[in-house]
C-alpha positions in Angstrom: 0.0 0.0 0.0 2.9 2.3 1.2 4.6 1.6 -2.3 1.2 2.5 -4.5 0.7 6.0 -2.7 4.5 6.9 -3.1 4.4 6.4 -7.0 0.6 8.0 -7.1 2.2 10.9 -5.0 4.9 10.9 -7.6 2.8 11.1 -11.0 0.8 13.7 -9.3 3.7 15.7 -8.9 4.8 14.9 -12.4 2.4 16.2 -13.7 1.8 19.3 -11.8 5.6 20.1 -12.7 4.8 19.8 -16.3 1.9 21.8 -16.3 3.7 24.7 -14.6 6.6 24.5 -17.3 4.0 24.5 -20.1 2.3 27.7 -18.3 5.9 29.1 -18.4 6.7 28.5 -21.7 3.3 30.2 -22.9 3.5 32.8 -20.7 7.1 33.7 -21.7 6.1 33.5 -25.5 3.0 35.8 -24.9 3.3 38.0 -22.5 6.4 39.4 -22.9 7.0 38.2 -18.8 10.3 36.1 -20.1 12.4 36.2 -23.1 10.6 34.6 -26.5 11.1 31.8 -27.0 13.5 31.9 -30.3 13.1 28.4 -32.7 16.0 28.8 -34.9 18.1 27.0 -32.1 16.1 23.9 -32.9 17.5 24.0 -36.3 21.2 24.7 -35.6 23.9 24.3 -33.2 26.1 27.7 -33.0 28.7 29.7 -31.5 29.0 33.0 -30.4 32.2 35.2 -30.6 33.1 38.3 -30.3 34.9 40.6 -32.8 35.8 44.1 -33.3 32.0 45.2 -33.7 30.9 43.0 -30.9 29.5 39.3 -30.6 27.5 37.3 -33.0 27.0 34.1 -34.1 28.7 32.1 -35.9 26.0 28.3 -37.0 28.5 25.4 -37.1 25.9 22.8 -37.8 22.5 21.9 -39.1 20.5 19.8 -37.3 17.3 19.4 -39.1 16.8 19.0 -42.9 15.1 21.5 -44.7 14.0 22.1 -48.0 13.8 25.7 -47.6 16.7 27.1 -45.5 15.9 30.3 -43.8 19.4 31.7 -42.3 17.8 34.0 -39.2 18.9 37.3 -38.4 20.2 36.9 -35.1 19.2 33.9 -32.5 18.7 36.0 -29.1 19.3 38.6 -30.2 22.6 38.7 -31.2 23.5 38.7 -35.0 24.0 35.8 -36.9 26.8 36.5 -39.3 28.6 33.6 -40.5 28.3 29.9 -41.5 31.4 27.5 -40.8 32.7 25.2 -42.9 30.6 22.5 -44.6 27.2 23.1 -42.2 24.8 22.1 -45.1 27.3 20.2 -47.3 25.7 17.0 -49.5 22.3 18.1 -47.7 20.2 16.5 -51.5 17.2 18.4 -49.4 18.1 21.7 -49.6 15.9 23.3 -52.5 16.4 27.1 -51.8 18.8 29.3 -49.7 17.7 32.6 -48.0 20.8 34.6 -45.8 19.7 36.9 -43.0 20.3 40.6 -43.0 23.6 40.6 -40.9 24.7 37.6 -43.0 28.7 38.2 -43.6 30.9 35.5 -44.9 30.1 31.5 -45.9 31.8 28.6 -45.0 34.1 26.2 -46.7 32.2 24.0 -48.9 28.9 25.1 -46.3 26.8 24.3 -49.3 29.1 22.0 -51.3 27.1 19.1 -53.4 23.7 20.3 -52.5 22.6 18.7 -56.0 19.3 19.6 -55.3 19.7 23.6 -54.6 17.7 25.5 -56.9 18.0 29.6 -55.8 20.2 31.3 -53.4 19.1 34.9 -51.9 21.7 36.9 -51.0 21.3 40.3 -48.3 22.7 43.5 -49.0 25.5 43.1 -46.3 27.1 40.3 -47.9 31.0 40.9 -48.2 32.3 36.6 -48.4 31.6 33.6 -50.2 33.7 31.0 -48.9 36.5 29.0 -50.9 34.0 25.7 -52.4 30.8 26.9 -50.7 28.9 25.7 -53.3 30.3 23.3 -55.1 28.7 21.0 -57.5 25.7 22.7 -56.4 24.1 20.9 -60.3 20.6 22.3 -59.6 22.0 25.9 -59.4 21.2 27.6 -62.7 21.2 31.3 -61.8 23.0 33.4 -59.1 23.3 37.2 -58.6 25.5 38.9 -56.0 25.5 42.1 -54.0 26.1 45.3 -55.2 29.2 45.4 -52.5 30.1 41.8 -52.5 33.9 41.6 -51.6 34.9 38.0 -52.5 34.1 35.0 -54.3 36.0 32.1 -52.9 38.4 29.8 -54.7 36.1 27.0 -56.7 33.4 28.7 -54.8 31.2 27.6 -57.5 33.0 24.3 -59.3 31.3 22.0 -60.7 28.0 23.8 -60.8 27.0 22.6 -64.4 23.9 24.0 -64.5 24.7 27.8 -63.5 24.3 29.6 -67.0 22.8 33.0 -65.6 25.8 34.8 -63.3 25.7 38.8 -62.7 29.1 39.7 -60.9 29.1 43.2 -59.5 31.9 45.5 -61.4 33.3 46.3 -57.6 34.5 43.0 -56.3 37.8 42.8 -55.5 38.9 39.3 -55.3 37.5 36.2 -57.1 39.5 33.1 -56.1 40.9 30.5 -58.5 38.4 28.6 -60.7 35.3 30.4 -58.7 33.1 29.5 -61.9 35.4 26.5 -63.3 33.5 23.8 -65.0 30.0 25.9 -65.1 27.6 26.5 -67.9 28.4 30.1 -67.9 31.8 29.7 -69.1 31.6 26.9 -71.2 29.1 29.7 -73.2 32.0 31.9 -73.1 34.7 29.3 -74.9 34.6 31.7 -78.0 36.3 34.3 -75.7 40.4 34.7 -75.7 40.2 36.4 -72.3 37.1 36.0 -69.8 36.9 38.8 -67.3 34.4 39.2 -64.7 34.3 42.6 -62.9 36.9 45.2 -62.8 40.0 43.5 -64.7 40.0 40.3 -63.8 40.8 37.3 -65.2 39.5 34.4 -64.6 40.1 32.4 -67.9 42.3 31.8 -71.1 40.9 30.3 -74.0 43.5 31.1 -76.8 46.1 28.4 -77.7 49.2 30.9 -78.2 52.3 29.7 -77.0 54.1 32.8 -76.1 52.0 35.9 -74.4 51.2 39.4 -73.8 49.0 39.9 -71.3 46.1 43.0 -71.9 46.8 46.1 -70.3 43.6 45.9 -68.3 44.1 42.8 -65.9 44.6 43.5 -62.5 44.2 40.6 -61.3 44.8 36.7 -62.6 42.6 33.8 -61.1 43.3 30.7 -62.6 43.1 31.8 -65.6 46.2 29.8 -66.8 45.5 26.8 -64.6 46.3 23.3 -66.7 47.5 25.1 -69.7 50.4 22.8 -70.7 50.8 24.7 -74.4 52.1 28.4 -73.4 55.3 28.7 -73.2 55.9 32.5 -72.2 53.7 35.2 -71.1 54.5 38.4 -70.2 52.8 40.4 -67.6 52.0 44.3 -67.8 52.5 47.0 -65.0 49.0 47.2 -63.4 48.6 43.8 -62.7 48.4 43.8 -58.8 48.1 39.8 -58.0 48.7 36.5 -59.2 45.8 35.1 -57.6 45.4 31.3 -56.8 46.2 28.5 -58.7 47.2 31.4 -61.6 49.7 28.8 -63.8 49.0 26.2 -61.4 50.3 22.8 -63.6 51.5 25.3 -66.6 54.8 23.0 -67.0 56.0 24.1 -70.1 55.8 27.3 -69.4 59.6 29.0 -69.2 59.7 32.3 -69.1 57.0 34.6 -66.9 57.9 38.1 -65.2 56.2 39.6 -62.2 55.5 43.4 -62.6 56.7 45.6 -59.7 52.9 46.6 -59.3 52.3 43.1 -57.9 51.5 43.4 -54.6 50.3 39.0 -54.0 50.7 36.0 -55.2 48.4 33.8 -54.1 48.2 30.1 -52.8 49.7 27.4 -55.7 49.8 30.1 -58.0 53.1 28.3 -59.9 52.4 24.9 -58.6 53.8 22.7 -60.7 55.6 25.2 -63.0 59.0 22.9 -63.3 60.3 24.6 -66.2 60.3 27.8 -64.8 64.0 28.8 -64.5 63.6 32.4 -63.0 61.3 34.3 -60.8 62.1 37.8 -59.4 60.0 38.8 -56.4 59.0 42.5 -56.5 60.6 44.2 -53.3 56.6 45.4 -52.4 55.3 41.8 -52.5 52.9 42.2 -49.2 51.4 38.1 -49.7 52.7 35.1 -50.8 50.3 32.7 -50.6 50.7 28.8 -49.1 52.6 26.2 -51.6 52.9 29.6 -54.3 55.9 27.7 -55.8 55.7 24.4 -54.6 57.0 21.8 -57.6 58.2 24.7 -59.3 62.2 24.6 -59.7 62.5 28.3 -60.4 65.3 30.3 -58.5 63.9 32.9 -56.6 65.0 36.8 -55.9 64.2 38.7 -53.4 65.0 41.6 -52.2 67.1 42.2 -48.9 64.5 42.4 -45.9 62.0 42.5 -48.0 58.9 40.2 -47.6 59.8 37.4 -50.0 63.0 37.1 -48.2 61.0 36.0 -44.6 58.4 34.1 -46.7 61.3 31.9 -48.2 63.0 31.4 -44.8 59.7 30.9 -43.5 59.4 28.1 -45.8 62.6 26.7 -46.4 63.0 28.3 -49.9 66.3 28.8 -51.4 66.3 32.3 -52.2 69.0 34.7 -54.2 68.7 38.0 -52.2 70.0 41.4 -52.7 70.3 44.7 -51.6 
């Protein structure tokens, strides 16, 4: 008897306690008497950091599949303004992508091999697309950026066959090597010598010359020359402030290539590969040389005496010819 009161006592108490927490919960998300109860932490675990204009979040994982994927604002209250690396990756769900105001920079492959993904909406705010965020993304036929977007990530966009309607603003500044490789956009553009997109840059060579001369109006090369095993020599004009990634990545019969003093970077496996490359001289105002620039490549480098070629090749246990 002693033992069929105790668990009646129990469940009554259960009970009562779960009535009282659903009182709460309705309370809080009615009156105004607690905080609201926010739901886009049932779809995502998160982070929040702090940074120079004070904390937000940062989603580092997706927890329930959606067809529709609604990037919130903020999650109580505090800005949501970044996606890490691979969060929605191979999601076949995923159908379209909306970003929340405060919405900054994507993730690492964050959307890589969504197959499915049909329409991405960008906000105003956005400044970076991640390097591979949306990789072989095949369902992806159209894309159009922000008026102030920054930077498109390197192969931010590989792979996505179907993307054959692609508005680039003229005011980025960086697009990283083979953004749009292998899309239906270029492939439409195969009649083209040089593909630009934006202000001067390069993203692709389609001409079969052996030796060279750069146009006047690239400032910047991104992969352009990536896999091109016919040229042989190429000269680079003054105004041309990077060699941006994967540039003459695998270009091994290429022999002869000078860097203009304007070049400020040279980004990551920009002359991978280049082992018939005899001579490189490193501007003295080289600010960024980026990882594995000349890995494979058996060029001699010079540098200039303190300059910052000189550290990056100590740095990296480059042999380097310096002088004053």
């Amino acid at each position: 008897m002693l033992k069929q009161i105790t668990k009646s006592t129990l469940l009554k108490g259960l009970l009562t306690l779960l009535s009282i927490m659903a009182m709460g919960i309705i309370v809080g998300c009615t009156s105004g008497f607690a905080e609201p109860f926010d739901i886009s932490n049932i779809y995502y675990n998160y982070t929040t950091v702090s940074g120079s204009d004070g904390e937000y979040v940062v989603i580092t994982k997706h927890l329930v599949s959606q067809s529709d994927v609604k990037i919130p604002d903020a999650i109580y209250g505090i800005p949501v303004k970044e996606i890490a690396d691979s969060v929605f990756a191979e999601d076949k769900q995923i159908k379209t992508v909306t970003f929340g105001k405060n919405m900054r920079r994507i993730g690492s492959n964050a959307f890589g091999h969504c197959t499915n993904l049909q329409s991405v909406t960008f906000n105003v705010s956005m400044s970076d697309i991640g390097d591979y965020s949306f990789q072989g993304c095949t369902g992806l036929q159209e894309m159009s950026f922000p008026d102030h977007l920054a930077s498109v990530g390197r192969g931010a966009f590989y792979g996505c066959t179907s993307l054959i309607n692609l508005a680039v603003p003229n005011g980025i500044q960086h697009i990283g090597g083979m953004a749009f490789g292998n899309t239906a956009w270029l492939s439409a553009r195969a009649g083209d010598e040089f593909v630009y997109v934006g202000d001067g840059i390069l993203i692709a060579y389609n001409g079969d010359k052996e030796k060279l001369k750069l146009p006047k109006n690239v400032r910047l090369i991104a992969g352009a020359f990536a896999g091109n095993t016919n040229l042989k020599s190429v000269t680079l004009r003054d105004g041309l402030t990077a060699i941006g990634d994967m540039a003459f990545m695998g270009c091994h019969s290429l022999t002869e290539v000078n860097i203009p003093s304007t070049v400020t970077e040279i980004g990551s496996n920009a002359f991978y590969g280049c082992s018939s490359v005899e001579k490189l001289i490193i501007p003295a105002r080289m600010e960024y040389i980026g990882p594995d620039a000349f890995t494979n490549c058996r060029a001699a480098l010079f540098v200039k005496e303190g300059a910052y070629a000189e550290k990056y090749c100590a740095d990296n246990g480059l042999d380097c010819f310096t002088s004053k």
